[in-house]
C-alpha positions in Angstrom: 96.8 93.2 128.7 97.9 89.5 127.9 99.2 87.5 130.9 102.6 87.9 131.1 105.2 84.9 131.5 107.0 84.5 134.7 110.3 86.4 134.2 112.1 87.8 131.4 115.1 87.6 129.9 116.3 90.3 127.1 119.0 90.8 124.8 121.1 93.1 126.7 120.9 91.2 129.9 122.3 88.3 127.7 125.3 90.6 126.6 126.2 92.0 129.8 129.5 90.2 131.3 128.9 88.6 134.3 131.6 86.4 137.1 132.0 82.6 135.9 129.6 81.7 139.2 127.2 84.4 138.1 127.1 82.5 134.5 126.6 79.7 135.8 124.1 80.2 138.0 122.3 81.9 135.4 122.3 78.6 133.1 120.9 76.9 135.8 118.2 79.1 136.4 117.2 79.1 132.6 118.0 75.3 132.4 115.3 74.7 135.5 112.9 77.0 133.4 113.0 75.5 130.0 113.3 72.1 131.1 110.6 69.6 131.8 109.6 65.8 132.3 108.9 65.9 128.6 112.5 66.8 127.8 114.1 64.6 130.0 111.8 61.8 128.7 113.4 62.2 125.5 117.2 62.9 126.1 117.6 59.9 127.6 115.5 57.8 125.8 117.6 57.4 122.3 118.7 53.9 121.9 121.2 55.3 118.8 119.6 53.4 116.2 120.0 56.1 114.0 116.7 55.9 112.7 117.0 60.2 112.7 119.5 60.1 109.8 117.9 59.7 106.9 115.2 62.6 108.1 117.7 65.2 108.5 118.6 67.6 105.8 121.8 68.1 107.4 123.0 64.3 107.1 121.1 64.0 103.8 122.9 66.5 102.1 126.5 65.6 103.5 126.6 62.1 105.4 128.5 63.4 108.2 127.8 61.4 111.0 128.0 65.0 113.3 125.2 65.5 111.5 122.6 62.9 112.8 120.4 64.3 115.4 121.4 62.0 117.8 124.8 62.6 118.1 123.6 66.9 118.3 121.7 65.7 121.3 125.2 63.6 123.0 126.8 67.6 122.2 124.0 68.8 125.2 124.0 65.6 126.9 127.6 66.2 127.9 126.8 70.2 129.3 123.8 68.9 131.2 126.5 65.9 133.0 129.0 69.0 133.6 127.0 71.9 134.6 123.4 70.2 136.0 123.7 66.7 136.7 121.2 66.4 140.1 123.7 63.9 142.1 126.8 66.5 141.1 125.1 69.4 142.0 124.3 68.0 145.6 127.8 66.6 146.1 129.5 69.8 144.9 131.2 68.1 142.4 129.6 70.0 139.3 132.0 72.0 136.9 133.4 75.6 137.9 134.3 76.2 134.4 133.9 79.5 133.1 130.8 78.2 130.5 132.2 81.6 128.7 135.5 79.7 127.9 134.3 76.4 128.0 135.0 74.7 124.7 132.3 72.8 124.9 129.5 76.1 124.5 131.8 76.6 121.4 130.0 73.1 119.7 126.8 73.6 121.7 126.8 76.6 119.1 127.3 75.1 116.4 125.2 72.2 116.7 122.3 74.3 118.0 122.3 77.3 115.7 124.1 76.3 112.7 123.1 72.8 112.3 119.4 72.7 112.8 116.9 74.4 111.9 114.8 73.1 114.6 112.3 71.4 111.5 111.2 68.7 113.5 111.2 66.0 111.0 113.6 63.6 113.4 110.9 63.3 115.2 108.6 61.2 112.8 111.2 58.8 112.3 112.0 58.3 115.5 110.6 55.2 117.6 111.3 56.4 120.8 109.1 60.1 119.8 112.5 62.4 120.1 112.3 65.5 118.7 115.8 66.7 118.3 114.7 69.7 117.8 113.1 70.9 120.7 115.9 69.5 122.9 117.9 72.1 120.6 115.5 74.7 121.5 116.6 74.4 125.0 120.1 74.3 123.9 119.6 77.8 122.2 117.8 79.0 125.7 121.2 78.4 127.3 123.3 80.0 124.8 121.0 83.3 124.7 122.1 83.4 128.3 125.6 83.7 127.7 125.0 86.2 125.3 126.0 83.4 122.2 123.9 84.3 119.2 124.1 85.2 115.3 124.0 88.1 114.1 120.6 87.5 112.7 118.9 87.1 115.7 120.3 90.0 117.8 119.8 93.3 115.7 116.4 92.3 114.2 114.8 91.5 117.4 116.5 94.3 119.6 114.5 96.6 116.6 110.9 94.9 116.7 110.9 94.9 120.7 112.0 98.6 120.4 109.7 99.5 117.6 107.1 97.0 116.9 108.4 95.7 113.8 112.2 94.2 113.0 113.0 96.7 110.0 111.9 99.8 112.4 109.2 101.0 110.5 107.3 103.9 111.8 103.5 104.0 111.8 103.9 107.1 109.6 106.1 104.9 107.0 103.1 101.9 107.3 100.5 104.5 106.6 102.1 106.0 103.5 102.8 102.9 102.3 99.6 101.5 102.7 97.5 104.8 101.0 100.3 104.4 98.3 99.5 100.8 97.7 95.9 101.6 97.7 96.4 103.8 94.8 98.3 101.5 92.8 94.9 99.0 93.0 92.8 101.4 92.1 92.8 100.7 88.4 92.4 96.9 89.0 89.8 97.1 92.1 87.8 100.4 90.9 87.8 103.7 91.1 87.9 105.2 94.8 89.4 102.1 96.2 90.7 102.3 99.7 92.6 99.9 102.3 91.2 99.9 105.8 93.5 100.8 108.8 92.5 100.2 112.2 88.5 99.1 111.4 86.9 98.4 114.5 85.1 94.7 114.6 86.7 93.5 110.8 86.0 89.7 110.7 89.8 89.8 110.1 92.8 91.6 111.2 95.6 90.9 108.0 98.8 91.2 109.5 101.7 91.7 106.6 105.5 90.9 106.6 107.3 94.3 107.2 109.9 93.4 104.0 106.6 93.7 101.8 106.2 97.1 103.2 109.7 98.0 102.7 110.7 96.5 99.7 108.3 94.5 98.4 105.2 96.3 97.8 103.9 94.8 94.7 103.7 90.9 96.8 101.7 92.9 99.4 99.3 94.1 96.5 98.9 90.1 95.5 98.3 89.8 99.4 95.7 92.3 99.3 93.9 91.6 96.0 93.1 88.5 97.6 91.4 89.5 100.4 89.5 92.3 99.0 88.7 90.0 96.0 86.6 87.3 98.2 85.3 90.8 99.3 86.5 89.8 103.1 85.7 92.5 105.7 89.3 93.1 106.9 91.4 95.4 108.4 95.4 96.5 108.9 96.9 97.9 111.8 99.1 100.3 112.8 99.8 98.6 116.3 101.2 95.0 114.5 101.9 95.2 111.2 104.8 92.7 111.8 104.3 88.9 111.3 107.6 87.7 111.7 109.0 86.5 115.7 113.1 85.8 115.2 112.9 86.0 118.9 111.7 82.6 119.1 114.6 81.1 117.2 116.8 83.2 119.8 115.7 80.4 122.6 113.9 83.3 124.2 110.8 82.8 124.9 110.1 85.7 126.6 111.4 87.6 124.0 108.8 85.9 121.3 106.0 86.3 124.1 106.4 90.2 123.7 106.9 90.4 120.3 104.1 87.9 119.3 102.3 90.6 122.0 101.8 93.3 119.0 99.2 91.5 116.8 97.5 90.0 119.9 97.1 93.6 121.2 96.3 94.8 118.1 93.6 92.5 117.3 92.5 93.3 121.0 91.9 97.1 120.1 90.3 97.1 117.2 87.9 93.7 118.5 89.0 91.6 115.0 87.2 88.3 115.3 90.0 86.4 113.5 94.3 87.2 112.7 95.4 86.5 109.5 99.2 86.0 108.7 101.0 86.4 105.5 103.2 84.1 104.7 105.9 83.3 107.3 106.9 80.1 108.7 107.8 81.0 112.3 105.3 83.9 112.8 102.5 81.1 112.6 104.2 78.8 114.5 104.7 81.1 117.4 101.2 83.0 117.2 99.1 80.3 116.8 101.1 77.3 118.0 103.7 78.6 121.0 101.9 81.4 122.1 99.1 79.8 124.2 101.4 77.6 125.5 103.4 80.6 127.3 100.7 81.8 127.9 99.0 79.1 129.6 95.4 79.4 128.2 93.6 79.0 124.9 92.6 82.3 122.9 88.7 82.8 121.8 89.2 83.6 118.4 90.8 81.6 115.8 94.4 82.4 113.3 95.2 81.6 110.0 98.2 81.7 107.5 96.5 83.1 104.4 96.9 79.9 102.2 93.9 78.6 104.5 91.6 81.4 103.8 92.2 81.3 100.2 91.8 77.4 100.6 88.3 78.6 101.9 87.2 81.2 99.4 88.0 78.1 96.9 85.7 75.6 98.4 82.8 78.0 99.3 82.9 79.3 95.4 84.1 82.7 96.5 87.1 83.0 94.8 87.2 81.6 91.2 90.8 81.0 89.5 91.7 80.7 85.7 93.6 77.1 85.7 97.1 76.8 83.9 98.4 80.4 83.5 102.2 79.2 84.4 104.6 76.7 83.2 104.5 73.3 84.5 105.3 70.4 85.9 104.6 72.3 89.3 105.7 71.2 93.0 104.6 71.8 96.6 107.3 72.7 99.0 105.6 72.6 102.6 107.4 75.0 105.1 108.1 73.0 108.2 106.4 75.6 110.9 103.2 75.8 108.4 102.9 72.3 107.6 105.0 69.4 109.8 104.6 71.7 112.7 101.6 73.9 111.6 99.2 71.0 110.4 98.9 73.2 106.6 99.6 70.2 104.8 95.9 69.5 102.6 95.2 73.5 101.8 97.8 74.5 100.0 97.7 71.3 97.6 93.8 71.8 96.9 94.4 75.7 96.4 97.5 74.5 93.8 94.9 71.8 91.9 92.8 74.8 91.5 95.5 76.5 89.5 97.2 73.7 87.6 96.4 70.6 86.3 100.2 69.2 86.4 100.9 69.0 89.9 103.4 66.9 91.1 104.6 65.8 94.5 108.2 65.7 95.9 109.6 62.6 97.4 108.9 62.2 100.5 105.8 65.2 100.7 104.1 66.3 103.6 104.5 66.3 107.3 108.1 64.4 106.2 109.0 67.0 103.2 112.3 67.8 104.2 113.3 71.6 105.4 114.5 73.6 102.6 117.8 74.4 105.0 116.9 77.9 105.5 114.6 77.4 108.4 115.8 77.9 112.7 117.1 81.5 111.8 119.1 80.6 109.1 118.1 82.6 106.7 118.2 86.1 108.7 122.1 85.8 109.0 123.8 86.4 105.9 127.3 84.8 107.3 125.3 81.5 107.5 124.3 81.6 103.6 126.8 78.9 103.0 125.9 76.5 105.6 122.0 76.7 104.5 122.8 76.5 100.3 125.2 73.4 101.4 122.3 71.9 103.3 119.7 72.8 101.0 121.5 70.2 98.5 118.8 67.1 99.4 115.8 70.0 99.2 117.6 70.9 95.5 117.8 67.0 94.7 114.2 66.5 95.9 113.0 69.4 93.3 115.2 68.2 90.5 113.7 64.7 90.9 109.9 66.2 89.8 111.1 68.1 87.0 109.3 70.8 88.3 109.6 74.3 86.3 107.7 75.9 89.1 107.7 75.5 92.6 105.6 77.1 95.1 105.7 77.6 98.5 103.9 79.3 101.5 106.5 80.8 103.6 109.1 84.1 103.0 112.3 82.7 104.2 111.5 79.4 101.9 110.8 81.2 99.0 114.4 83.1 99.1 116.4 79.9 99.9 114.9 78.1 97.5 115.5 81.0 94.8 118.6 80.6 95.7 119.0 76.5 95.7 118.0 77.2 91.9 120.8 79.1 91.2 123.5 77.3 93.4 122.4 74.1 92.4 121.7 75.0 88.4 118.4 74.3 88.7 115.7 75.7 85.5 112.7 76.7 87.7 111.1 79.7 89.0 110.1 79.6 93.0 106.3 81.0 93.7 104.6 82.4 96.9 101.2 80.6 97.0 99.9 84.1 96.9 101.1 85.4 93.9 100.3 82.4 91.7 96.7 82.9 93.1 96.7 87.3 92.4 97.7 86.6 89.6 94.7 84.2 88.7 91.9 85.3 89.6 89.0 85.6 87.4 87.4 88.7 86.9 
């Protein structure tokens, strides 16, 4: 079994209705937890130069001054002076305010969930090193205690801790899918083609988004062409077959620590040497980024996002692509968990020169692309979808600028906001996953 973090706190422990002391206390408790020199290195260091502004989609896209992460982290500042100060707390002088009916939560909420998305971009502006976002993350911690969350990030994660996936698919439903799937191949990978389930020591364990099973079958195909393509000895699982984690953009930790748990286990029973994630933005961050951090130790065996085993077949000659079978000019747009806080940024752009020879770049590119507004959780709640198109108008400005007729991308949630930044913002261009561009040029 993997470690276990020191205590737990779920969903329905977060809903339950508890005294205004017994609130309170509980906020401290989870402030003392998620707290640490690092954070208070950085809330107090800002010296309000604003230097944040100009990285932040939000501002960027509407100039309000609410919006500059500096004034998000004043919003927390001011809960920390009522609720935890260290000199108030001794003196008894600390608030007795019902947090449940404290006005103040009410902003905390918006400021945390609605506007960021946690991208971390701030940060690279930022001359004193603050990262507005994870000061956020620890705003979001205190608001799962009360029980203060969207919609997106309660029913989805009360499913996949329940089931082992967020759309509740049975192992029955991932089987039939999967032998179904296998027979659709068949005429493009050869007669008597198969998908392996459960293989015992693959060199990689592929671990899908559940919305391809569901709903999306024929992106899983692209997924899986790929790999059996480069003729990689991999595997699926019944046991996590699940990349996504919206727990971690709950503020729960523990709650990302057991559902990050399924693939680990997996991997663990069938003795993979490696995990391999389809596209998804926060599932990579978590797994291969978070996780041995909760954890508290480093994992033997290495993770990828698929873009950097494609990147791989490319350079080793094992996968050959046809060059300039869609329209151009074409763009990058880097998810910020794969590439700002992933480190994907050089990959994807060498697998894209393999397949066009009109690439361009968006303005700024990189680590500092900004977030395409649908990032932090965003995307899963569907009474949100006007905040993230408003905030997705510098990501839509940044794209227009290129002239790009396609633009691809390596994460789920990006590729549907931006779809939808097309059509919001009138935009003429189709939106790619990396992975389809790539199924659908390969050289036979």
């Amino acid at each position: 079994m993997i470690a276990q973090p020191d205590s737990k706190i779920s969903s329905a422990d977060a809903g339950n209705k508890l005294s205004s002391s017994e609130y309170i206390e509980k906020l401290r408790g989870i402030y003392d937890k998620y707290t640490s020199t690092k954070f208070f290195s950085m809330i107090n260091a800002c010296i309000n130069c604003g230097a944040c502004a100009n990285a932040c989609h939000y501002y960027c896209s509407e100039q309000d001054p609410d919006h500059i992460p500096a004034n998000r982290i004043k919003v927390l500042s001011k809960i920390i002076s009522e609720y935890f100060h260290p000199i108030k707390l001794k003196l008894g002088l600390s608030s007795t305010q019902d947090p449940m009916t404290n006005p103040k939560f009410d902003e905390l909420y918006r400021a945390a969930f609605e506007n960021c998305t946690l991208c971390g971009n701030c940060a690279l502006t930022c001359p004193m090193g603050i990262n507005t976002g994870e000061i956020m993350y620890v705003a979001r911690a205190l608001l799962f205690g009360l029980g203060r969350l969207p919609t997106g990030l309660v029913g989805p994660v009360n499913t996949t801790l329940e089931t082992g996936n967020y759309l509740g698919l049975s192992k029955d439903d991932f089987i039939d899918t999967i032998e179904w799937i296998a027979e659709e191949m068949e005429d493009d990978m050869g007669e008597g083609f198969t998908l392996p389930i459960d293989k015992e020591n693959a060199e990689v364990l592929y671990v899908p988004h559940p919305l391809t099973l569901r709903d999306l079958p024929f992106l899983l195909m692209d997924e899986l062409k790929i790999l059996s393509a480069a003729n990689e000895n991999f595997t699926l699982s019944t046991k996590g077959f699940d990349v996504a984690n919206y727990a971690f953009y709950q503020g729960s930790k523990e709650n990302a620590f057991q559902v990050a748990s399924n693939p680990l286990e997996a991997r663990k029973l069938i003795n993979a040497k490696s995990i391999v994630l389809a596209p998804c933005g926060h599932g990579y961050r978590v797994l291969k980024h978070e996780m041995e951090k909760i954890i508290g130790e480093r994992f033997n065996f290495k993770i990828y996002t698929l873009v950097e085993l494609i990147d791989l077949y490319i350079q080793k000659g094992i996968l050959k692509l046809e060059k300039d079978l869609f329209e151009g000019p074409v763009t990058y747009h880097d998810p910020c968990n794969i590439g700002r806080r992933g480190g994907v940024i050089e990959e994807p752009r060498r697998v894209i020169r393999a397949l066009t020879s009109n690439f361009v770049e968006m303005t700024p590119t990189g680590v500092h692309n900004y977030c395409c507004g649908g990032g932090g959780g965003l995307a899963s709640t569907g009474d949100l979808g006007h905040i993230r198109q408003r905030m997705g108008k510098i990501k839509a400005d940044q794209i227009r600028e290129t002239g790009a007729k396609t633009v691809i991308t390596g994460c789920f949630n990006c590729k549907n906001q931006i779809r939808d930044i097309a059509e919001n913002y009138d935009l003429d261009f189709k939106v790619k996953s990396i992975v389809e561009v790539v199924a659908n040029s390969i050289m036979k």
